[in-house]
C-alpha positions as CSV (number, residue, x, y, z in Angstrom):
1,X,-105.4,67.1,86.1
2,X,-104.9,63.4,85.2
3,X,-101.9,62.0,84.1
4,X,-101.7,58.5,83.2
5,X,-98.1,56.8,83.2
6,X,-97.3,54.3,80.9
7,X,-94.1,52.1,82.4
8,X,-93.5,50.2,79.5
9,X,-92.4,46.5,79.0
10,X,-88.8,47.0,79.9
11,X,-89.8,49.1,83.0
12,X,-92.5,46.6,84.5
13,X,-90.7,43.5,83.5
14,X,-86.6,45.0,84.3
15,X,-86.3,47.9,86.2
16,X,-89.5,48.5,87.5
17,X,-87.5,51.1,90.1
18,X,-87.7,53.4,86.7
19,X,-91.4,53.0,86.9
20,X,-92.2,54.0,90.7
21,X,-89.3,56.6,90.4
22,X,-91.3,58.0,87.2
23,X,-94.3,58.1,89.5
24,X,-92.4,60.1,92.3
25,X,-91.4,62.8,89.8
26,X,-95.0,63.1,88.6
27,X,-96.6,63.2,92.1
28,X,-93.8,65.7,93.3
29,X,-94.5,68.0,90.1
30,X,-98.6,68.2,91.3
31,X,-100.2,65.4,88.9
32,X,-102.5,63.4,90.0
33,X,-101.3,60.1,88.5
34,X,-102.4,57.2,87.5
35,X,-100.9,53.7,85.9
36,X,-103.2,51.2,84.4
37,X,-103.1,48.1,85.6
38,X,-103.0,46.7,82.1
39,X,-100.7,47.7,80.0
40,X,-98.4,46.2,78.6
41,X,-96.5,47.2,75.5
42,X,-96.3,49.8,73.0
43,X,-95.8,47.3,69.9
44,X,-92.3,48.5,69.3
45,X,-90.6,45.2,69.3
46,X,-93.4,43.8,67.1
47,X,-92.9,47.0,64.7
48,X,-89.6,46.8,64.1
49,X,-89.4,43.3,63.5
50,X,-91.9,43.1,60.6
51,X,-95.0,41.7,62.8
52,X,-97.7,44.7,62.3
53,X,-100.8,42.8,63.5
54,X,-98.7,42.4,67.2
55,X,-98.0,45.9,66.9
56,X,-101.5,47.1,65.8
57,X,-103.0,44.6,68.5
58,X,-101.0,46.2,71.2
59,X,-101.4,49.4,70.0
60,X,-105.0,49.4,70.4
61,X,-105.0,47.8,74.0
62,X,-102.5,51.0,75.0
63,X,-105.1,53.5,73.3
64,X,-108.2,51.4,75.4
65,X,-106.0,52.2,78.4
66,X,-105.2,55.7,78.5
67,X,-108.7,57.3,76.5
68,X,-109.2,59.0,80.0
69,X,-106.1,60.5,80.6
70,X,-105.1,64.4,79.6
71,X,-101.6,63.6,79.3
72,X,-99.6,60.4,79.0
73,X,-96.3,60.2,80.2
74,X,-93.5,57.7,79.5
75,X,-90.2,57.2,80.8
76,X,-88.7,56.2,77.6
77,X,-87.9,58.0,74.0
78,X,-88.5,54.7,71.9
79,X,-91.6,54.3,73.6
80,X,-93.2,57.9,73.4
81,X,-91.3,57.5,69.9
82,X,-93.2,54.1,68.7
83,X,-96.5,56.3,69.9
84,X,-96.0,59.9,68.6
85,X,-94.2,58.3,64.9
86,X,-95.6,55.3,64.2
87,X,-99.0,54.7,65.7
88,X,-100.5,57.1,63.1
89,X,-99.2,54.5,60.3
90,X,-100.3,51.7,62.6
91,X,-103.9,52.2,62.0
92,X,-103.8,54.6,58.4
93,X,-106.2,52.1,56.9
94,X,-108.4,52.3,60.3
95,X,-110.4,55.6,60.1
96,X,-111.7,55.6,63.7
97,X,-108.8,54.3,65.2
98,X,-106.7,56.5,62.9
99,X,-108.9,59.6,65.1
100,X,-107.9,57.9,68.1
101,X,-104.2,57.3,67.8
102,X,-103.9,60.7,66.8
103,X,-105.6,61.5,69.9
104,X,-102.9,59.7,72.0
105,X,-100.1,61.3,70.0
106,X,-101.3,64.6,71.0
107,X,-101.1,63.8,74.3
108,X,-98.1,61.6,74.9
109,X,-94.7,62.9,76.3
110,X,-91.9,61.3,77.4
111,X,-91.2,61.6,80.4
112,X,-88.3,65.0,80.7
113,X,-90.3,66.7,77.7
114,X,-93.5,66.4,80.2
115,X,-91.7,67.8,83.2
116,X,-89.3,70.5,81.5
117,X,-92.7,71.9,79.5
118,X,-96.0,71.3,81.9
119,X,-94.9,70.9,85.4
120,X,-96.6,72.7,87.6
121,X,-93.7,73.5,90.1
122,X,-90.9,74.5,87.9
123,X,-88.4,73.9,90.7
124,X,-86.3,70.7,91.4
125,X,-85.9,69.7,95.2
126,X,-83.3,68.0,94.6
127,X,-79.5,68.0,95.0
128,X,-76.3,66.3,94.6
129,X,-72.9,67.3,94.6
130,X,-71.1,65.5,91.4
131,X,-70.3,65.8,88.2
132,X,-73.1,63.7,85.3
133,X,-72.8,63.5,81.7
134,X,-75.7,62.4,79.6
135,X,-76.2,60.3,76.9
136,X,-79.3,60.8,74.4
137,X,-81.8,58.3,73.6
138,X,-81.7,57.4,69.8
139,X,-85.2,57.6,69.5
140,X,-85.9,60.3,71.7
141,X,-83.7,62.3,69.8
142,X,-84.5,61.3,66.4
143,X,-88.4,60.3,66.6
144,X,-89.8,63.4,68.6
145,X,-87.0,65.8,69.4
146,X,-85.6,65.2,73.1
147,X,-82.5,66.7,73.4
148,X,-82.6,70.2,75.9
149,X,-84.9,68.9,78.1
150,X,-83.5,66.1,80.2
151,X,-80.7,69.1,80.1
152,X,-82.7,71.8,81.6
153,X,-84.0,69.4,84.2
154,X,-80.3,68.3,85.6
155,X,-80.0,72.4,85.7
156,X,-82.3,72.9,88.1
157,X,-80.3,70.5,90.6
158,X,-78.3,72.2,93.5
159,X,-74.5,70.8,93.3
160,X,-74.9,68.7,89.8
161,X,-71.9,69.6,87.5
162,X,-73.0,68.4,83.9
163,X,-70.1,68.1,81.6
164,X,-71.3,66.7,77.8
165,X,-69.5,63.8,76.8
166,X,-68.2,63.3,72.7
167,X,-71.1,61.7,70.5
168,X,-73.5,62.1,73.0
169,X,-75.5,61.7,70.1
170,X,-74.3,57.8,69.2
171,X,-76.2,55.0,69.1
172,X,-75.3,53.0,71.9
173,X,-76.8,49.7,70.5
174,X,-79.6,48.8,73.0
175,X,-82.7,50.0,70.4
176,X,-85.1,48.2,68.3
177,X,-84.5,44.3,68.6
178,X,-80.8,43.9,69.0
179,X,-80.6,44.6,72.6
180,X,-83.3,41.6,73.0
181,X,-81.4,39.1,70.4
182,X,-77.8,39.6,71.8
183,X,-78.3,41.6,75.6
């Protein structure tokens, strides 16, 4: 089954280590993967700062990019968020490509919602003896409802102590445009 991963701007342009990492945890869960060489962005920065032709333009391209794919997976919760929330209102004067984002919302995960509900080998080879908190993603949390499964993933680690921290819930500050104006 083909899953298609979409890294995202931040990913491909910052920390493009989250990106092949991503791609690891895919292949090691029995997808056969693959990334567009394309892509770019989903929009979001475009979106939330008034411009809805850059958004809609981008928007489109991502669509164009992962029409093959049975799932797409991202490693980000404003990402999957701007997709599975937005891209519906993107194009609700569009008909056809109204059909088509809805398509790609169906389909889109981020990237611990994929592997908590549709991996094909449930277990985690992995280990390490420590103690983790975790922090949730604003719009992961909010947009489309990612909050146990990043959880039950760091479960299934051998030795991994997770303790939650207070307001794991709080906005750290990085979303929407602030974290490009003043980061």
């Amino acid at each position: 089954m083909r899953v298609g991963l979409f890294v995202t701007c931040l990913v491909d342009l910052m920390r493009p280590s989250i990106g092949f990492a991503a791609l690891k945890l895919l292949e090691n869960a029995g997808y056969e993967v693959t990334v567009p060489a394309m892509q770019t962005c989903c929009g979001q920065p475009g979106w939330n700062s008034g411009d809805r032709e850059a958004a809609r333009s981008l928007a489109e391209r991502l669509i164009a990019q992962f029409e093959e794919c049975r799932y797409v997976v991202v490693p980000s919760g404003s990402c999957a968020g701007m997709i599975r929330a937005h891209f519906p209102e993107v194009f609700e004067d569009e008909p056809a490509m109204l059909a088509k984002a809805r398509g790609l919302v169906a389909r889109t995960y981020e990237l611990t919602e994929f592997l908590a509900k549709m991996a094909k080998r449930p277990s985690v080879s992995a280990s390490f003896d420590g103690t983790v908190t975790y922090h949730d993603s604003c719009s992961g949390l909010r947009e489309i409802g990612v909050k146990v499964q990043p959880r039950q993933l760091l479960a299934k680690v051998a030795g991994l102590k997770l303790v939650e921290m207070e307001e794991c819930e709080t906005c750290c500050g990085f979303g929407g445009t602030f974290s490009i104006k003043y980061g």
